[in-house]
N, CA, C and O atoms as CSV, one atom per row, in Angstrom:
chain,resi,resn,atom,element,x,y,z
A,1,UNK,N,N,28.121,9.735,150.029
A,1,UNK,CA,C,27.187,10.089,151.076
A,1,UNK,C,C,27.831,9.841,152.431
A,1,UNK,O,O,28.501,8.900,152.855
A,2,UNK,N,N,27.352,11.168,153.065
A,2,UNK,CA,C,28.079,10.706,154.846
A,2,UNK,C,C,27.313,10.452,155.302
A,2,UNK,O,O,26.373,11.208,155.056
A,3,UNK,N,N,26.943,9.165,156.400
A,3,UNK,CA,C,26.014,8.561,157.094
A,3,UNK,C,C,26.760,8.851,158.560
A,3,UNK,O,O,26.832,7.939,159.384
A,4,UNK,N,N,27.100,9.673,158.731
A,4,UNK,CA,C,27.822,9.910,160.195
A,4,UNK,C,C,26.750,9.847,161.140
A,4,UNK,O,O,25.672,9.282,160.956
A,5,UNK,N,N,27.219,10.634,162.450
A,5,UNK,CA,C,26.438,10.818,163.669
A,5,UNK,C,C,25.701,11.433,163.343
A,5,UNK,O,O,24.509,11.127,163.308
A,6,UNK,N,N,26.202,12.540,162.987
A,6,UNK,CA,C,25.005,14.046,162.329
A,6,UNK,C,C,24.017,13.960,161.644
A,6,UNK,O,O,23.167,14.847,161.565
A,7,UNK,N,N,23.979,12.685,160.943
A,7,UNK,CA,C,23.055,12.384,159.718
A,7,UNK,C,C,21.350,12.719,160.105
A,7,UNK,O,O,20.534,13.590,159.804
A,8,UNK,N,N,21.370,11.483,160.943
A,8,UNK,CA,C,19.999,12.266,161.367
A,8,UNK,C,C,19.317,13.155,161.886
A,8,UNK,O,O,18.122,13.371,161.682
A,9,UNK,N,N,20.361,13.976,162.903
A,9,UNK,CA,C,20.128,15.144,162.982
A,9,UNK,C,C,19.629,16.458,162.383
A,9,UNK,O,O,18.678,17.223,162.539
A,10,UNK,N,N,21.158,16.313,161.321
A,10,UNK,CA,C,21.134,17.270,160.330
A,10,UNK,C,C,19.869,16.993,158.966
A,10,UNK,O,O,19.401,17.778,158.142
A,11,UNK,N,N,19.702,15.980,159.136
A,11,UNK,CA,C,19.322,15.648,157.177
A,11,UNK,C,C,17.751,15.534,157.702
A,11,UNK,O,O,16.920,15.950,156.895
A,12,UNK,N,N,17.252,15.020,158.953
A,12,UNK,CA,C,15.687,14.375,159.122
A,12,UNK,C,C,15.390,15.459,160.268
A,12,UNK,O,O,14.386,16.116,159.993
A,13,UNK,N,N,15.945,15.790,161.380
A,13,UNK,CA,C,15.058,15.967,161.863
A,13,UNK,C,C,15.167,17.598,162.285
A,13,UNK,O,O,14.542,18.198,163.159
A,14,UNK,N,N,16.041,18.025,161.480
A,14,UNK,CA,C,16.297,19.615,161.297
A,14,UNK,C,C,15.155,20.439,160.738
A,14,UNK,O,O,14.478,21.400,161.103
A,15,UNK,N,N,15.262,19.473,159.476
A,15,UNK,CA,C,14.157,19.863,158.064
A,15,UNK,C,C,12.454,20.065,159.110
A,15,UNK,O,O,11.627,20.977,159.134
A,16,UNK,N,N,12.533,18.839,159.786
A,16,UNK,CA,C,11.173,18.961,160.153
A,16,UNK,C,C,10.743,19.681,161.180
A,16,UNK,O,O,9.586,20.082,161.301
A,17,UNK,N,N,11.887,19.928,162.164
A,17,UNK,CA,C,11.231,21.085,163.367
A,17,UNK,C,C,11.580,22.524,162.541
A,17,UNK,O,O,11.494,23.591,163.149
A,18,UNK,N,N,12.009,22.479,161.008
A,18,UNK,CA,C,12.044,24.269,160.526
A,18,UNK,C,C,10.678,24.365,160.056
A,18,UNK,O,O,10.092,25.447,160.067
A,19,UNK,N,N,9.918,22.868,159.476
A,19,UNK,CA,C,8.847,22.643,159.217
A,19,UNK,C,C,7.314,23.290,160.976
A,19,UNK,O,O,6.463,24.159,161.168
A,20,UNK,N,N,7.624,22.689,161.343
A,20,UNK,CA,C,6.847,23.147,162.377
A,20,UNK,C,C,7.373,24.409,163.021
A,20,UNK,O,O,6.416,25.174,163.141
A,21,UNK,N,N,8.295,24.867,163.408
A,21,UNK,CA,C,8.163,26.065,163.426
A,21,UNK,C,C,7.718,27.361,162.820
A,21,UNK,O,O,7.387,28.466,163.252
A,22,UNK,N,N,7.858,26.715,161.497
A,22,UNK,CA,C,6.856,28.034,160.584
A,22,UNK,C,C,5.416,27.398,160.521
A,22,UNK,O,O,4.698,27.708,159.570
A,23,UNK,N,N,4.975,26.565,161.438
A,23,UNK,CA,C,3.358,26.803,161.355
A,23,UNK,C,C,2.959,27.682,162.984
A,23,UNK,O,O,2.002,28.391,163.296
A,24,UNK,N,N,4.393,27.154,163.886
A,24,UNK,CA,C,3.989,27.728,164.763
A,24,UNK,C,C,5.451,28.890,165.353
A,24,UNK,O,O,6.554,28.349,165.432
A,25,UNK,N,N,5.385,29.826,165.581
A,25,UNK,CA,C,6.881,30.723,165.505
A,25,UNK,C,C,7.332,30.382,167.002
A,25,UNK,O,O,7.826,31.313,167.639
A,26,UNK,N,N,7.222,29.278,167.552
A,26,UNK,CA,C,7.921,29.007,168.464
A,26,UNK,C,C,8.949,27.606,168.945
A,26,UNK,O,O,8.428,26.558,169.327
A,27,UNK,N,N,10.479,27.789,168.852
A,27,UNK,CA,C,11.095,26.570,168.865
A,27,UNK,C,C,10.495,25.569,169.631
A,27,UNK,O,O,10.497,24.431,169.162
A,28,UNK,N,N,9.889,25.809,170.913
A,28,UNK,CA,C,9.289,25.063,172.097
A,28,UNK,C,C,8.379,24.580,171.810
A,28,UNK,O,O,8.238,23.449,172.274
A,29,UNK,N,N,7.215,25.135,170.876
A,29,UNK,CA,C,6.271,24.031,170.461
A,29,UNK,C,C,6.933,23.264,169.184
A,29,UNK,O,O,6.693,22.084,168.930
A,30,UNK,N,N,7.680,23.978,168.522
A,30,UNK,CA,C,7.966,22.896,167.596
A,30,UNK,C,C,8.493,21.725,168.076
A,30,UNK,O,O,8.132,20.593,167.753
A,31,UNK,N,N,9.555,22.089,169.035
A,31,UNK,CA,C,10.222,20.868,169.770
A,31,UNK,C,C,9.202,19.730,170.060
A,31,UNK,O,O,9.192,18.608,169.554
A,32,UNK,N,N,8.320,20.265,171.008
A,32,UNK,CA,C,6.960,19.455,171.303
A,32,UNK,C,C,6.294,18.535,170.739
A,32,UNK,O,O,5.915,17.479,171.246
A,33,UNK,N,N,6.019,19.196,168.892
A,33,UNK,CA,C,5.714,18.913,168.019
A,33,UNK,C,C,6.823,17.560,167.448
A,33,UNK,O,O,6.284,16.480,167.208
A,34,UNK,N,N,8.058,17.668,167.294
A,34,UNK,CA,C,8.484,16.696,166.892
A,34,UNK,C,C,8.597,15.699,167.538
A,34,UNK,O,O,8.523,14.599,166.989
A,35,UNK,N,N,8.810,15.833,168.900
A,35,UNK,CA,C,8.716,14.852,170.149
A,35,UNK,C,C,7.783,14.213,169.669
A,35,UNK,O,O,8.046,13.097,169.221
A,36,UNK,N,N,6.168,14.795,169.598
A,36,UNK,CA,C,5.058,13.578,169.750
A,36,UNK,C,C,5.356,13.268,168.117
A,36,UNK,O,O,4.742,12.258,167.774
A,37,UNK,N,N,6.124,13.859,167.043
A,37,UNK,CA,C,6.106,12.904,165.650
A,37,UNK,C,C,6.837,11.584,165.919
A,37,UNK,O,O,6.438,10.461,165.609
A,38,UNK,N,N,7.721,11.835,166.407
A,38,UNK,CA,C,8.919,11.001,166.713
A,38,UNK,C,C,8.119,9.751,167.726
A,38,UNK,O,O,8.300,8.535,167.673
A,39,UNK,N,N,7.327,10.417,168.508
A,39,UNK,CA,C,6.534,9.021,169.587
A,39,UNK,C,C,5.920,8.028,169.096
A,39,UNK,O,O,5.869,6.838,169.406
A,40,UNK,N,N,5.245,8.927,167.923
A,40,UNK,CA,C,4.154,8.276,167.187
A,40,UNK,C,C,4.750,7.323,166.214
A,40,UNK,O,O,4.210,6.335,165.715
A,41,UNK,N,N,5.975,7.788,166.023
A,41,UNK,CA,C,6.292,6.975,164.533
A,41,UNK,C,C,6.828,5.855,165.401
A,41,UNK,O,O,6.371,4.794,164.976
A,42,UNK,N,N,7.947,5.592,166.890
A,42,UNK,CA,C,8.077,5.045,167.170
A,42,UNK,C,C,7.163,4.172,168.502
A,42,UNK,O,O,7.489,3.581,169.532
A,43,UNK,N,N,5.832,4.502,167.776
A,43,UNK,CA,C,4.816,3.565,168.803
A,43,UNK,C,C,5.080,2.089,168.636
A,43,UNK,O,O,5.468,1.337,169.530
A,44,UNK,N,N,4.859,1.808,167.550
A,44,UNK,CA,C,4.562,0.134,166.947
A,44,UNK,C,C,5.842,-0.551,167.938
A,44,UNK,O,O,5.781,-1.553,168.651
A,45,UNK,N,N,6.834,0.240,167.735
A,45,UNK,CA,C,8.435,-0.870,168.768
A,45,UNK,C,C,7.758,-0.170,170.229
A,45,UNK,O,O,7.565,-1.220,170.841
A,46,UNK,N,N,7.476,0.476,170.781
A,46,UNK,CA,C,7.424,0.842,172.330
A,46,UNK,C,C,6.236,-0.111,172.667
A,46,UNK,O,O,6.233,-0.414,173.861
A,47,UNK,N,N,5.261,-0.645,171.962
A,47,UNK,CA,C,3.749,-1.002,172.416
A,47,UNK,C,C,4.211,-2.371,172.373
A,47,UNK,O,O,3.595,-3.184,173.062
A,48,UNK,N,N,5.199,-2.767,171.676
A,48,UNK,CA,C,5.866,-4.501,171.685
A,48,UNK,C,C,6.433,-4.903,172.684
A,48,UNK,O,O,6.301,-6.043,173.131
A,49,UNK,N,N,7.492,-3.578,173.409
A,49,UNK,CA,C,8.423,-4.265,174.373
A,49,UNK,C,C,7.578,-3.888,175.908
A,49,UNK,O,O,7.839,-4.487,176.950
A,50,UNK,N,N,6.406,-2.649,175.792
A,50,UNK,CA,C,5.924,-2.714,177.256
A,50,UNK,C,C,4.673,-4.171,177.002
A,50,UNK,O,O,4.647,-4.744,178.091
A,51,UNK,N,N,3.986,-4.692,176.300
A,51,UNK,CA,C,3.603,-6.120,176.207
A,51,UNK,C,C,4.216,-6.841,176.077
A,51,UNK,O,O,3.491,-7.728,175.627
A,52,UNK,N,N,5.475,-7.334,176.152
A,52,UNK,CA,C,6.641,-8.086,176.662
A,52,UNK,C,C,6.983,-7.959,177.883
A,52,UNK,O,O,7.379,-9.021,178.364
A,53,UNK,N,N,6.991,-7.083,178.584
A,53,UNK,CA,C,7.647,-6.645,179.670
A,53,UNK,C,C,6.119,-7.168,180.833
A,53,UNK,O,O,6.173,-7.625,181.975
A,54,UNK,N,N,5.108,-6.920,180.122
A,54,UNK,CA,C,4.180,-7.440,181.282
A,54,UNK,C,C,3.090,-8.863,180.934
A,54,UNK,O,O,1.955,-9.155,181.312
A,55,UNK,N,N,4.095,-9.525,180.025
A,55,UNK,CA,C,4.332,-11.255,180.353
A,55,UNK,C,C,5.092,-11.628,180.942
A,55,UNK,O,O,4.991,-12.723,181.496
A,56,UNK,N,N,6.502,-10.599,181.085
A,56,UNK,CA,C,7.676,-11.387,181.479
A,56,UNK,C,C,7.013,-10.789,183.534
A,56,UNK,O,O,7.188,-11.419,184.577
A,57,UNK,N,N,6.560,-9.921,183.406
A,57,UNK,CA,C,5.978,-9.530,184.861
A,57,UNK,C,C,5.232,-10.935,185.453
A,57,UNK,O,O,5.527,-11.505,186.503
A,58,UNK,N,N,4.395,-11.252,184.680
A,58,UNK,CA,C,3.410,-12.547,184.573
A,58,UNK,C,C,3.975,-13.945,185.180
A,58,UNK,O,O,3.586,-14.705,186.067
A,59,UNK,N,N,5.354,-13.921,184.055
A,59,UNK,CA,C,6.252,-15.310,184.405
A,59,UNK,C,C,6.811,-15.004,185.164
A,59,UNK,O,O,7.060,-16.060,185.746
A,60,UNK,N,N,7.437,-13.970,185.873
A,60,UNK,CA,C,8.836,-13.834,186.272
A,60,UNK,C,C,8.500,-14.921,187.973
A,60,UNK,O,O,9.296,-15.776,188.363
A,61,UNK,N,N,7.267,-14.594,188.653
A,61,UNK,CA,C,6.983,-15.531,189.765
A,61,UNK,C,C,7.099,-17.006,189.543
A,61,UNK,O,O,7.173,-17.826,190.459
A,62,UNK,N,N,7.111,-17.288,188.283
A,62,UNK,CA,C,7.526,-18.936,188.325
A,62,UNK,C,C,8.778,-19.290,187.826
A,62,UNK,O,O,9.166,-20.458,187.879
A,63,UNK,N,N,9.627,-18.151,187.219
A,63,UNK,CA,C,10.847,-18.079,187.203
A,63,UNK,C,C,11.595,-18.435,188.007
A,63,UNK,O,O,12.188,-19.503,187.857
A,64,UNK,N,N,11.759,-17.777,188.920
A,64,UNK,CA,C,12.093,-17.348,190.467
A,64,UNK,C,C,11.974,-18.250,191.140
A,64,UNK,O,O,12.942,-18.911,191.517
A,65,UNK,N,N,10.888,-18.478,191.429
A,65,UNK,CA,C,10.394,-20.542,191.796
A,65,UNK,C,C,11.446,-21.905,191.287
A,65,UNK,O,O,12.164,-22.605,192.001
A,66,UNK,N,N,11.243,-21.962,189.906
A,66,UNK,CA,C,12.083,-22.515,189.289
A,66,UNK,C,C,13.520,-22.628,189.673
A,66,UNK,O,O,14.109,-23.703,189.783
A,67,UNK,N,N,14.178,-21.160,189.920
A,67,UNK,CA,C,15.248,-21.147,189.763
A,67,UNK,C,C,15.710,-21.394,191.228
A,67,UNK,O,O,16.879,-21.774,191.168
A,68,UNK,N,N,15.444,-21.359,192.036
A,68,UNK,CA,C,15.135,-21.611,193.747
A,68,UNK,C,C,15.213,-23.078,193.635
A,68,UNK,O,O,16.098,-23.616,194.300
A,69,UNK,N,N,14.361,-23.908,192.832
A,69,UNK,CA,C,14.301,-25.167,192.878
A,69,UNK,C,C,15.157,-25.905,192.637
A,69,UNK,O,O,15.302,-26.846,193.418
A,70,UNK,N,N,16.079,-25.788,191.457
A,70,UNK,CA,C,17.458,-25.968,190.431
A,70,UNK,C,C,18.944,-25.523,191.522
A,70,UNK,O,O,19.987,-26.176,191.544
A,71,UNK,N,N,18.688,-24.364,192.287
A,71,UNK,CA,C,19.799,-24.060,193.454
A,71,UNK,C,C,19.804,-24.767,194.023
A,71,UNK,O,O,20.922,-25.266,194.150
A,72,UNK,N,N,18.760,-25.382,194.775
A,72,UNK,CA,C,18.767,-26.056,195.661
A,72,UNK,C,C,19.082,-27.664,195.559
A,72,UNK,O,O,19.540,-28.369,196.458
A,73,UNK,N,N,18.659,-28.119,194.025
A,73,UNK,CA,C,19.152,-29.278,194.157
A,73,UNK,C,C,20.222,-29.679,194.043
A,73,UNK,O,O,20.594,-30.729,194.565
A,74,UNK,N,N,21.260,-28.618,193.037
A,74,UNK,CA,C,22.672,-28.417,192.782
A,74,UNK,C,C,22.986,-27.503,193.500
A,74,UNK,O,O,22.731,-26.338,193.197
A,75,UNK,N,N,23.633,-27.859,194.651
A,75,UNK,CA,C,24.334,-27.009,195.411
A,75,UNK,C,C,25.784,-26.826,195.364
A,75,UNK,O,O,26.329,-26.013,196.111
């Protein structure tokens, strides 16, 4: 088995926009179509790191503080 670059290209996500294009005869919605498959499947990791990203928004003001404090005493 070749697991190259192409792999997923060729083997996953070929199959499935030939799949949506024969429900709909246009590459552009199919494209569309796989875009939002592809969003959806990768929701669960995107919905983790933007609720990470706005704790670290949360802390980052006492970070910053902190780290101001630590400069200053080691200069």
């Amino acid at each position: 088995m070749d697991f190259g670059v192409g792999f997923l290209s060729n083997n996953v996500m070929l199959p499935i926009l030939d799949f949506f294009y024969g429900i709909v005869p246009s590459y552009g919605l199919a494209i569309v179509a796989l875009t939002l498959v592809i969003r959806f499947a990768l929701y669960p990791l995107s919905a983790g790191s933007i609720r990470n990203m706005r704790r670290m928004r949360v802390a980052n003001p006492e970070m910053q503080k902190r780290d101001k404090e630590v400069q200053t005493r080691y200069k």
